[in-house]
C-alpha positions as CSV (number, residue, x, y, z in Angstrom):
1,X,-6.0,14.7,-3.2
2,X,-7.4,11.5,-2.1
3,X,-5.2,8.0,-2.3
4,X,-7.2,7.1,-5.4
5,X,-6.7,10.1,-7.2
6,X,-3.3,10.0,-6.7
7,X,-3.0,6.5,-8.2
8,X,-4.6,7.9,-10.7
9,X,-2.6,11.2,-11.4
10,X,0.4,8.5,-11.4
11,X,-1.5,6.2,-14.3
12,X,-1.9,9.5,-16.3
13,X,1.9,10.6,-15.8
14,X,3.5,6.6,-16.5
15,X,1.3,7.3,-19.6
16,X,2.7,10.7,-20.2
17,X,6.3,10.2,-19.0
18,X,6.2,13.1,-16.9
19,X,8.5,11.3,-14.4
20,X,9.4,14.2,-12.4
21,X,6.1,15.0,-11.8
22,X,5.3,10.9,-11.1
23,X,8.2,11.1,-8.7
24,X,6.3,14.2,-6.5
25,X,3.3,12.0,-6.3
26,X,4.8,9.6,-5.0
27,X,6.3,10.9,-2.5
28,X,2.6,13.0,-1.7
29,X,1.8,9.5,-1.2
30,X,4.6,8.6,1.4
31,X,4.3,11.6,3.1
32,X,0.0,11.9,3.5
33,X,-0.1,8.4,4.0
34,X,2.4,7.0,6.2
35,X,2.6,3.5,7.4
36,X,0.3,1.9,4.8
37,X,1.6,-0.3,1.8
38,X,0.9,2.2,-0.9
39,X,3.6,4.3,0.8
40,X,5.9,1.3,1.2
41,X,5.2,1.1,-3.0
42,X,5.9,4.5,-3.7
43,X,9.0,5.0,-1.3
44,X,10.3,1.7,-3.3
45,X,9.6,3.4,-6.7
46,X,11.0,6.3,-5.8
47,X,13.8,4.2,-4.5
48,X,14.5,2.4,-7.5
49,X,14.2,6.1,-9.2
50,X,16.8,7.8,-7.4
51,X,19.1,4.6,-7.8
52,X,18.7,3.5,-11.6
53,X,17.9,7.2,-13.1
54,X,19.5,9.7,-11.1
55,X,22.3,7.8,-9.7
56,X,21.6,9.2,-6.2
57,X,23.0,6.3,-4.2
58,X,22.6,7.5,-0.8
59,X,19.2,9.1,-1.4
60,X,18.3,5.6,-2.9
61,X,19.7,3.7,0.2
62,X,17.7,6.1,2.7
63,X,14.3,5.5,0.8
64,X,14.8,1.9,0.6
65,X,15.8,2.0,4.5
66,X,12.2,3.9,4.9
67,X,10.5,1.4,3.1
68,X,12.4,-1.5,5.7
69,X,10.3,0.4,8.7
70,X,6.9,-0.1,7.2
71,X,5.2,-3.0,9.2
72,X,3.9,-5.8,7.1
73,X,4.3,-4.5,3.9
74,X,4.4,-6.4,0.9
75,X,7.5,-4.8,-0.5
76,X,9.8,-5.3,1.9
77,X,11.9,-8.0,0.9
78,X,12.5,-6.2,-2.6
79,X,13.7,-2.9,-0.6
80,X,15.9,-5.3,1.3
81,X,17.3,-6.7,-1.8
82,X,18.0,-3.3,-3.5
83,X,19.1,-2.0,0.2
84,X,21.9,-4.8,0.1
85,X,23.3,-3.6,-3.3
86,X,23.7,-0.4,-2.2
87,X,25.9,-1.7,0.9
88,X,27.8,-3.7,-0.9
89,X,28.9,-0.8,-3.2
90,X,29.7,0.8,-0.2
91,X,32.2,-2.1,0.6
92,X,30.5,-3.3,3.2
93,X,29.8,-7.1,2.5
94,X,29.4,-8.8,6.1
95,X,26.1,-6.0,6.6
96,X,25.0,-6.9,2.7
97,X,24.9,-10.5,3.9
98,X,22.9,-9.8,6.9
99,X,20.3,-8.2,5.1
100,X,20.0,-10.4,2.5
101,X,19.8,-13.3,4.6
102,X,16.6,-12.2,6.2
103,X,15.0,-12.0,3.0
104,X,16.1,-15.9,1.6
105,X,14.3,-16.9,5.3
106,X,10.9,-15.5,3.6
107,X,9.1,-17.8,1.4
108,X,10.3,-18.6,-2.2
109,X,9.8,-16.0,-4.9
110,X,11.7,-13.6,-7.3
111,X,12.8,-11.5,-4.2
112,X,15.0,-14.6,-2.4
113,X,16.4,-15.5,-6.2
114,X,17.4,-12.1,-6.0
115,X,19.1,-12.6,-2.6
116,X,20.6,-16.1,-3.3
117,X,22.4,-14.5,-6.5
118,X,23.8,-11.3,-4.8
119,X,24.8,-13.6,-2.0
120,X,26.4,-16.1,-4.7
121,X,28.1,-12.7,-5.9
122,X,29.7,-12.0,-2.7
123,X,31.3,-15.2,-1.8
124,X,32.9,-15.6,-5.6
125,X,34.3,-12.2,-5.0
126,X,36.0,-13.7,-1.9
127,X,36.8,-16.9,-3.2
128,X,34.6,-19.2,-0.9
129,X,33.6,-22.1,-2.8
130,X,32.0,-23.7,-0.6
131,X,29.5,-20.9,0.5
132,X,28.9,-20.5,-3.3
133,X,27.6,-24.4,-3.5
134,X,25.3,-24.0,-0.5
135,X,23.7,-21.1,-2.3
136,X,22.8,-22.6,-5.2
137,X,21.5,-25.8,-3.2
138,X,19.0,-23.7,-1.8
139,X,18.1,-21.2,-4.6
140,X,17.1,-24.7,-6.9
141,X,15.2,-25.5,-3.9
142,X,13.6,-22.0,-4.1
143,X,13.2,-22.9,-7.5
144,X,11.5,-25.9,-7.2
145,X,8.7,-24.9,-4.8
146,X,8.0,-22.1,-7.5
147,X,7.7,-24.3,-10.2
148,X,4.9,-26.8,-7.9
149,X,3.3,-23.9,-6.6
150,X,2.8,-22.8,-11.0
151,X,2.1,-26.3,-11.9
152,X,-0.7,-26.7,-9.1
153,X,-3.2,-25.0,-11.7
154,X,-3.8,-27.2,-14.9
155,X,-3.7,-26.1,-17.4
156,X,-0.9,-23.7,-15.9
157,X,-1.9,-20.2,-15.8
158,X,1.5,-18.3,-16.8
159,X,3.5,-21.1,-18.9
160,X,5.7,-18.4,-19.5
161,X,6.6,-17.9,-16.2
162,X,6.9,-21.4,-15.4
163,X,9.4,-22.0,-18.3
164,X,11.5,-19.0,-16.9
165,X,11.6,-20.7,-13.8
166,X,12.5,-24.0,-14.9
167,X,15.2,-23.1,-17.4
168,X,17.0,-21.1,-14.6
169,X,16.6,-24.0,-12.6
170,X,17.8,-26.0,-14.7
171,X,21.4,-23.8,-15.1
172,X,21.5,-24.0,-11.7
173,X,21.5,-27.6,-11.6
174,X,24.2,-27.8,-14.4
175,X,26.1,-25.6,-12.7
176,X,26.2,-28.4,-9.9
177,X,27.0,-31.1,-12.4
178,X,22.8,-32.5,-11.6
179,X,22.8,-32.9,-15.4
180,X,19.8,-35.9,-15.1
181,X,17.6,-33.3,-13.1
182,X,19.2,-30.0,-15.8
183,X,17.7,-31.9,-18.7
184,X,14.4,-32.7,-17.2
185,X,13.7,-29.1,-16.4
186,X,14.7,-28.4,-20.1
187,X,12.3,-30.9,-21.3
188,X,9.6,-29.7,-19.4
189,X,9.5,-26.0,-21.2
190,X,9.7,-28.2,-24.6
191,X,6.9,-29.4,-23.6
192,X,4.9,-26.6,-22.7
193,X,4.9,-26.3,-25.9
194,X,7.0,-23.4,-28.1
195,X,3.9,-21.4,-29.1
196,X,3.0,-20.6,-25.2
197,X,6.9,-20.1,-24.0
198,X,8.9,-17.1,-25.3
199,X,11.2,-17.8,-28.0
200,X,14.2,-16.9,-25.9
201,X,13.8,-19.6,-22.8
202,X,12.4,-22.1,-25.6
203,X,16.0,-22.0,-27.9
204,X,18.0,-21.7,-24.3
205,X,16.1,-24.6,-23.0
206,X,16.4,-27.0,-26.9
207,X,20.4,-25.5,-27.0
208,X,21.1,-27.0,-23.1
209,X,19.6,-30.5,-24.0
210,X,21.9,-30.5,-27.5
211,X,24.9,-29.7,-25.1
């Protein structure tokens, strides 16, 4: 099977929740097309399958390691992210902290929050203040070139993204006592206005300014 028809087998099977069968695609995928960032996607996938649905930790750990040898490929830091979990189930903290490290080096997105908060859950399982405050100094910095980067576009594009991003900012910044720049993030997904922000972020956003 060519790589497009194989896309599309996996479309029909998603559809069809024939996951096992989705799952041998994939790996097809990895396996006829080495190297490329469809296999990178499917190695993830299958990744993320053998770690949330089967439970198969170390077969989760080696696909996400396969996915880390991929050149260039667009889902590397996520692999990274998911890789770290794994080693810090296995007790091992100090290599966690190394692999997570090189992914909050990368530019801001989903996959350095990601890192930031694992890393934020090491150090308060070992009691280092300290550490924990330099994390969340940089993840509301991560935050905040997200939330520029959204609100270059006017009108913004994904308002709903935008208000996810600011009300998470905007914990983080309580959580640091930076109530004055909290409560201007809040007000910003007010107004955004409720019908274009989920109802959710728009009551957690109107609760923190009442607080």
């Amino acid at each position: 099977m060519s790589l497009n028809e194989l896309q599309e087998a996996i479309k029909t099977c998603e559809q069809n929740k024939e996951y096992q069968k989705m799952l041998t695609l994939r790996a097809q995928i990895a396996r006829d097309y080495p190297g490329t960032q469809e296999a990178a996607e499917a190695l993830y996938r299958i990744g993320l399958y053998f770690l949330f649905i089967e439970q198969r930790f170390d077969a989760a750990k080696q696909t996400f390691e396969q996915v880390l040898t991929i050149a260039d490929n667009v889902w590397v830091h996520a692999a990274r992210v998911s890789f770290a979990t794994l080693l810090l189930r296995e007790d091992k903290p100090q290599k966690a902290l190394l692999e997570l490290r090189k992914v909050t080096q990368s530019a801001p997105s989903v996959h350095t929050i990601s890192a930031f908060s694992v890393m934020e859950l090491i150090y308060e399982q070992h009691k280092q203040a300290g550490e924990i405050q330099g994390i969340k100094e940089q993840k509301i910095k991560h935050y905040q070139i997200m939330i520029q980067d959204l609100k270059q576009h006017q009108p913004v594009q994904d308002p709903a993204l935008l208000a996810y991003y600011l009300v998470h900012c905007g914990f983080e910044q309580q959580a640091l006592l930076l109530y004055q720049d909290a409560h201007a993030c809040f007000k910003e997904v007010l107004a955004l206005g409720e019908s274009k922000v989920p109802a959710d972020l728009y009551k957690q956003a109107q609760k923190a300014l009442l607080a």
